[in-house]
C-alpha positions as a Markdown table, in Angstrom:
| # | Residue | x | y | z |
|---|---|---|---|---|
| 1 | Unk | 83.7 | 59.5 | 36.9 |
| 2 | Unk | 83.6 | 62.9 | 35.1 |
| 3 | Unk | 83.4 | 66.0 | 36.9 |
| 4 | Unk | 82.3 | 69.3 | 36.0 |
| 5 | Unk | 84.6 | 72.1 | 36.3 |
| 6 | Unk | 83.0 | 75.5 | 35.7 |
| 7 | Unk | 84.9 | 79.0 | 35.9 |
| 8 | Unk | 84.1 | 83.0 | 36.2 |
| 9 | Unk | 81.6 | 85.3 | 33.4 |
| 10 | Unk | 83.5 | 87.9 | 31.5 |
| 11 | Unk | 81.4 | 90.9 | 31.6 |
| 12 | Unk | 82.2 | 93.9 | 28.9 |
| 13 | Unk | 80.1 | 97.0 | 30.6 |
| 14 | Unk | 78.9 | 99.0 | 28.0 |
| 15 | Unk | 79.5 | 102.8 | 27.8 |
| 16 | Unk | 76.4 | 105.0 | 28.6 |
| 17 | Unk | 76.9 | 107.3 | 25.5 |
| 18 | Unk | 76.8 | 103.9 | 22.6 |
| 19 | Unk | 74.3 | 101.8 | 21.6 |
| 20 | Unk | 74.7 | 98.1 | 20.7 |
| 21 | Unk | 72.6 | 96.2 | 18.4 |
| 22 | Unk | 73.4 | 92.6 | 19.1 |
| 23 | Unk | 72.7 | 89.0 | 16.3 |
| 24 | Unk | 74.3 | 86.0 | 16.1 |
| 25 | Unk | 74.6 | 83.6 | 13.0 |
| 26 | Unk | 75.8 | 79.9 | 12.9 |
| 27 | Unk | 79.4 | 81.0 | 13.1 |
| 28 | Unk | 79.3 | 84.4 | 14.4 |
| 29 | Unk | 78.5 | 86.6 | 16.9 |
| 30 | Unk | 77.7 | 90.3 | 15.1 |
| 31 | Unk | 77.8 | 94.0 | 17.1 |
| 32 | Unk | 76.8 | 97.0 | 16.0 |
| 33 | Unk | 78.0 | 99.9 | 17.8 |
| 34 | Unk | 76.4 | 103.2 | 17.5 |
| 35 | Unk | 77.4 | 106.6 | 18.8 |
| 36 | Unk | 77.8 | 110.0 | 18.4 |
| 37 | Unk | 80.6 | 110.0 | 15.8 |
| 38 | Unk | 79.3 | 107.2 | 13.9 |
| 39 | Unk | 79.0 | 103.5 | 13.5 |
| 40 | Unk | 81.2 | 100.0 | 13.8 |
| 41 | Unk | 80.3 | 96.8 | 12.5 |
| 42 | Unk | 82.4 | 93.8 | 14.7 |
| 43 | Unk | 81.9 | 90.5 | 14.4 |
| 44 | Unk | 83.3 | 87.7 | 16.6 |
| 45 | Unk | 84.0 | 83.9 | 15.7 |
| 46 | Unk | 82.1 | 81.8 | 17.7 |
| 47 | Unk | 84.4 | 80.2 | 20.5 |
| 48 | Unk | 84.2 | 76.3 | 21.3 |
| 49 | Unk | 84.5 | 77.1 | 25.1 |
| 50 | Unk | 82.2 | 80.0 | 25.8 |
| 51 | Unk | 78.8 | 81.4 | 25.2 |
| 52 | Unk | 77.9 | 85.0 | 24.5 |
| 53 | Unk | 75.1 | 86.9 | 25.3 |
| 54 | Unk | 73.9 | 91.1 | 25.9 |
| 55 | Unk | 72.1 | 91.6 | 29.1 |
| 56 | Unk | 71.1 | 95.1 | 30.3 |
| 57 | Unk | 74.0 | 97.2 | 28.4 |
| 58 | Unk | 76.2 | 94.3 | 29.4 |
| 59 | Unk | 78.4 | 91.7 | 27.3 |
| 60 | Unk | 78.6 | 88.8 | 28.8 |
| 61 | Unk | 81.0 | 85.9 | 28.0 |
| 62 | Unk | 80.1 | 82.8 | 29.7 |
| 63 | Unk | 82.2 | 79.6 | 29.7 |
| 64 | Unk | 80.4 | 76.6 | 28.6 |
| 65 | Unk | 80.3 | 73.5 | 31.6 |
| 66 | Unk | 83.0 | 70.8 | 30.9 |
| 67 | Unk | 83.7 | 67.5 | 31.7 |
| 68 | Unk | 87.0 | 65.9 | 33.4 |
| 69 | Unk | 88.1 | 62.8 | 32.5 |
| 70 | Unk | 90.7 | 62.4 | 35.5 |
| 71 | Unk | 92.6 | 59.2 | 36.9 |
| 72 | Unk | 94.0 | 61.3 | 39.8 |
| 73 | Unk | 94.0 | 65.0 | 42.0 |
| 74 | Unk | 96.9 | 65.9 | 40.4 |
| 75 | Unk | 96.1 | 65.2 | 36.9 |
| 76 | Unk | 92.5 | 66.9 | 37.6 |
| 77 | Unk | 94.6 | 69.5 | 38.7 |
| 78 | Unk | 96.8 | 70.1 | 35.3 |
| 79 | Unk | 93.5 | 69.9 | 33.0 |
| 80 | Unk | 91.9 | 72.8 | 35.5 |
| 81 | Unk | 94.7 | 74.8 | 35.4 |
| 82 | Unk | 95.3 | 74.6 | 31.2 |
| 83 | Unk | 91.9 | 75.1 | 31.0 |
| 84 | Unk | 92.0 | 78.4 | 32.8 |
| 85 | Unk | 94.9 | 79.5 | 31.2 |
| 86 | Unk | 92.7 | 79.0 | 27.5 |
| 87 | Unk | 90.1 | 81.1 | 29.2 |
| 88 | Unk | 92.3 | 83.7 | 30.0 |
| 89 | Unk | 94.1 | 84.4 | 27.1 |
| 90 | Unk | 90.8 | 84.6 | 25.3 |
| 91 | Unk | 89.6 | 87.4 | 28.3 |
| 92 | Unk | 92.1 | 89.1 | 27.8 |
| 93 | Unk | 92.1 | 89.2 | 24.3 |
| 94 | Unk | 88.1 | 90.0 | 23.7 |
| 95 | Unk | 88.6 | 92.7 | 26.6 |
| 96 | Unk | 91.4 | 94.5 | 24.4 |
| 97 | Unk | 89.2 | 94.5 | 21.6 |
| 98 | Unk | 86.3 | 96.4 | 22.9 |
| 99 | Unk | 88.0 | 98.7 | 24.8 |
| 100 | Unk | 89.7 | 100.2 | 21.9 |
| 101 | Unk | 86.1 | 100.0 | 19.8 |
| 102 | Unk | 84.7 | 101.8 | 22.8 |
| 103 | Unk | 88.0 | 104.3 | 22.6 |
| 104 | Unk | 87.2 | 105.0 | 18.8 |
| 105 | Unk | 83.8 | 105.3 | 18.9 |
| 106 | Unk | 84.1 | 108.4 | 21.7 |
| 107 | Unk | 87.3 | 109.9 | 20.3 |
| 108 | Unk | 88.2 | 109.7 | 16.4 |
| 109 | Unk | 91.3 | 107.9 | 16.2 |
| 110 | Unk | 94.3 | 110.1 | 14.4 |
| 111 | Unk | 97.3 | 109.1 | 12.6 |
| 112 | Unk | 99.5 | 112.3 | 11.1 |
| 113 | Unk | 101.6 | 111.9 | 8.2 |
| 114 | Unk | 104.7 | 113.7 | 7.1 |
| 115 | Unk | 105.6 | 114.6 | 3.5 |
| 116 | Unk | 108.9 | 115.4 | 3.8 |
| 117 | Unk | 111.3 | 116.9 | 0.7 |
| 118 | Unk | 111.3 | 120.1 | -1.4 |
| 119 | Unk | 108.4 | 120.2 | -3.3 |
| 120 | Unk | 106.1 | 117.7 | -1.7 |
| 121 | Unk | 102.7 | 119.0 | -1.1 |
| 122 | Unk | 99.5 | 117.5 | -1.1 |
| 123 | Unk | 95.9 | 119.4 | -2.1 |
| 124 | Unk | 92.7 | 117.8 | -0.5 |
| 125 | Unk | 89.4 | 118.5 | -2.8 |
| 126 | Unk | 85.9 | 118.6 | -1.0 |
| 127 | Unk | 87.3 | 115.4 | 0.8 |
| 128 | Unk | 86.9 | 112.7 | -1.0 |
| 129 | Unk | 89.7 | 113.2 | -3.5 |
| 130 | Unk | 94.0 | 114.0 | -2.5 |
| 131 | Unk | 96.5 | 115.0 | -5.3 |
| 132 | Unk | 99.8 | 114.3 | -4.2 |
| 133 | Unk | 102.9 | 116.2 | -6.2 |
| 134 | Unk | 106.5 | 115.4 | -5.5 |
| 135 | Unk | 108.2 | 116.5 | -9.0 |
| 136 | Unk | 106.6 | 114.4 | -11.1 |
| 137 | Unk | 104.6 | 115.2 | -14.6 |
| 138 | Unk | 101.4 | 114.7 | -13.0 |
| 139 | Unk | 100.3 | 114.6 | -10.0 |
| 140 | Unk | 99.0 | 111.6 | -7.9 |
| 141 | Unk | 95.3 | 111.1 | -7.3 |
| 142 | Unk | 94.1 | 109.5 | -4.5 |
| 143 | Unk | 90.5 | 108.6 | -3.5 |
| 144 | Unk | 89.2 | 109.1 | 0.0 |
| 145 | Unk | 87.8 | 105.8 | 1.6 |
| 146 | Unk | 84.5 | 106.5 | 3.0 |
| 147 | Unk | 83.8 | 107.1 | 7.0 |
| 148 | Unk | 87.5 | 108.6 | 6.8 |
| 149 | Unk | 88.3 | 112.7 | 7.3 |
| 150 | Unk | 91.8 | 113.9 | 5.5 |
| 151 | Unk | 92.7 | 117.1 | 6.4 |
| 152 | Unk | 96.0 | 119.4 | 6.7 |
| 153 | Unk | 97.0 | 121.0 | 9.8 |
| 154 | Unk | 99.7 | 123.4 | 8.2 |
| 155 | Unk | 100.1 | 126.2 | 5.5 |
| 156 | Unk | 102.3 | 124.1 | 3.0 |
| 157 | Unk | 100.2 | 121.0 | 2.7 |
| 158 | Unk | 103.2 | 118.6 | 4.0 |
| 159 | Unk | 101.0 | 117.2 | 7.1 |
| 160 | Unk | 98.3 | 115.2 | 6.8 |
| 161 | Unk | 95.9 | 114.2 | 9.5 |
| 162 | Unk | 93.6 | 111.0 | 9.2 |
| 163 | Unk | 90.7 | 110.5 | 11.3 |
| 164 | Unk | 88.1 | 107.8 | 11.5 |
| 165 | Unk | 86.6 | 105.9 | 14.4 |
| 166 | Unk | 87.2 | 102.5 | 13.0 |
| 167 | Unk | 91.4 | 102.0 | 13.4 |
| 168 | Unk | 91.9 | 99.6 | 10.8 |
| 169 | Unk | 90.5 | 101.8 | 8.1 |
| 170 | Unk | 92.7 | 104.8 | 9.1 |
| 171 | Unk | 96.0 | 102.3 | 9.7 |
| 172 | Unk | 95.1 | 100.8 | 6.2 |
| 173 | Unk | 94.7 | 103.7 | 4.5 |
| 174 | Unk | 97.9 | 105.4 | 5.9 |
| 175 | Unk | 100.2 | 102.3 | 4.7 |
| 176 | Unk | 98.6 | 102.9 | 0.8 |
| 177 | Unk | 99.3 | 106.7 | 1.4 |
| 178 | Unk | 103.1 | 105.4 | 2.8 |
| 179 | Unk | 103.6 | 103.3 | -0.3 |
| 180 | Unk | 103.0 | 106.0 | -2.8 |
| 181 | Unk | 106.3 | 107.3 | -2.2 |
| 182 | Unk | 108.3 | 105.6 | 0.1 |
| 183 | Unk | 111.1 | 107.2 | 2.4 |
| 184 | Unk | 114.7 | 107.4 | 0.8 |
| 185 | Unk | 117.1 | 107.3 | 3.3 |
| 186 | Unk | 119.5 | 108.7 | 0.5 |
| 187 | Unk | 117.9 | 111.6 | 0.3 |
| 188 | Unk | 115.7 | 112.1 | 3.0 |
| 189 | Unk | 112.5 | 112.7 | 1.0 |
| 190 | Unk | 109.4 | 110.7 | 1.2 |
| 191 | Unk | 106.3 | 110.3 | 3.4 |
| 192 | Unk | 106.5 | 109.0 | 6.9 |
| 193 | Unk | 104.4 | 109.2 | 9.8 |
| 194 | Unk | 105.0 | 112.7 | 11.8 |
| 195 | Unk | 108.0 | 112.6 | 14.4 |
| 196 | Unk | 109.3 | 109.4 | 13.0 |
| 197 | Unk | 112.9 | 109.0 | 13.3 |
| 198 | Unk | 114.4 | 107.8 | 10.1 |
| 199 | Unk | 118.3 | 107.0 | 9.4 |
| 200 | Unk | 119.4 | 108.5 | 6.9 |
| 201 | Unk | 122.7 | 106.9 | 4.9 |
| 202 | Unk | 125.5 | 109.1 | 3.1 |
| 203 | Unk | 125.9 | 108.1 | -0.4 |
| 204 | Unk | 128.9 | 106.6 | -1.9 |
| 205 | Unk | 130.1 | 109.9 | -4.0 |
| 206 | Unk | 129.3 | 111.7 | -1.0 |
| 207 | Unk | 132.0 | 109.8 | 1.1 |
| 208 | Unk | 134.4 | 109.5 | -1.7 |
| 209 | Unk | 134.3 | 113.3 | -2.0 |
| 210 | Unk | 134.9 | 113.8 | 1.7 |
């Protein structure tokens, strides 16, 4: 005979300070967090073993009952234990995921650029639009995604400061910034992210010359 083997809730508390406006679709479950800096949009694949659901400023993840089709203790004891082992990868997982919505939604995460080599500046204008110049005839223009701040943090223009409170738009964005010019390890010269260690490589006249 089958037996049912049931197993613990996950439960997500919700931060006091963001609001969460919860739906769900045939395939999805859909959050909207709101807080003080702004708003996220997250949505979750609905998952064959669990349930979700929002209960006073609570998520709540509950496994759905299953059945055991087990010839012996031991092989009861194998299905149990895989089955646990399913559930808590996915924990783990979904509990990595809001905390770090929770994280950038009550501080603005920051990635910091570098624009290293004579001559490369950038000029930011009313903060929707960069112009990037590195020697060439024109310079590059660059249009700001929306829900994202660029700004500078010194007097020459070389670093540049992205902040947003969604991560993969500020991450996104700073690999298309990256790939504008990418670092010569020749030369030095290039953008990079700020404290980066790159190599850099002597060239071959260099080293015949020496």
């Amino acid at each position: 005979m089958p037996r049912q083997f049931k197993s613990k809730n996950l439960i997500v508390k919700i931060p006091t300070n963001i609001i969460l406006l919860f739906f769900q679709s045939h395939t999805d479950y859909i959050f909207f967090f709101l807080s003080k800096n702004g708003k996220i949009r997250f949505s979750l694949k609905k998952h064959e073993l669990m349930d979700c659901s929002v209960k006073n400023n609570l998520i709540v993840f509950q496994p759905r009952n299953i059945l055991l089709y087990a010839y012996s203790k031991q092989l009861e004891y194998k299905l149990k234990e895989k089955h646990r082992v399913m559930l808590k990868s996915v924990y783990n997982t979904y509990f990595m995921i809001f905390n770090k919505l929770f994280f950038d939604l009550n501080n603005r995460f920051k990635v910091v650029l570098d624009l290293r080599g004579i001559g490369y500046r950038f000029v930011v204008l009313n903060s929707k639009v960069v112009f990037f110049y590195w020697g060439l005839a024109h310079p590059i223009k660059f249009v700001v995604p929306k829900n994202l701040l660029i700004s500078s943090i010194d007097e020459k223009n070389k670093i540049l400061v992205l902040e947003s409170i969604d991560r993969h738009l500020v991450m996104s964005t700073a690999f298309l910034i990256l790939r504008l010019s990418k670092f010569n390890i020749y030369t030095g010269k290039g953008i990079c992210f700020l404290n980066q260690q790159k190599r850099t490589k002597i060239g071959k006249k260099a080293a015949v010359k020496k």
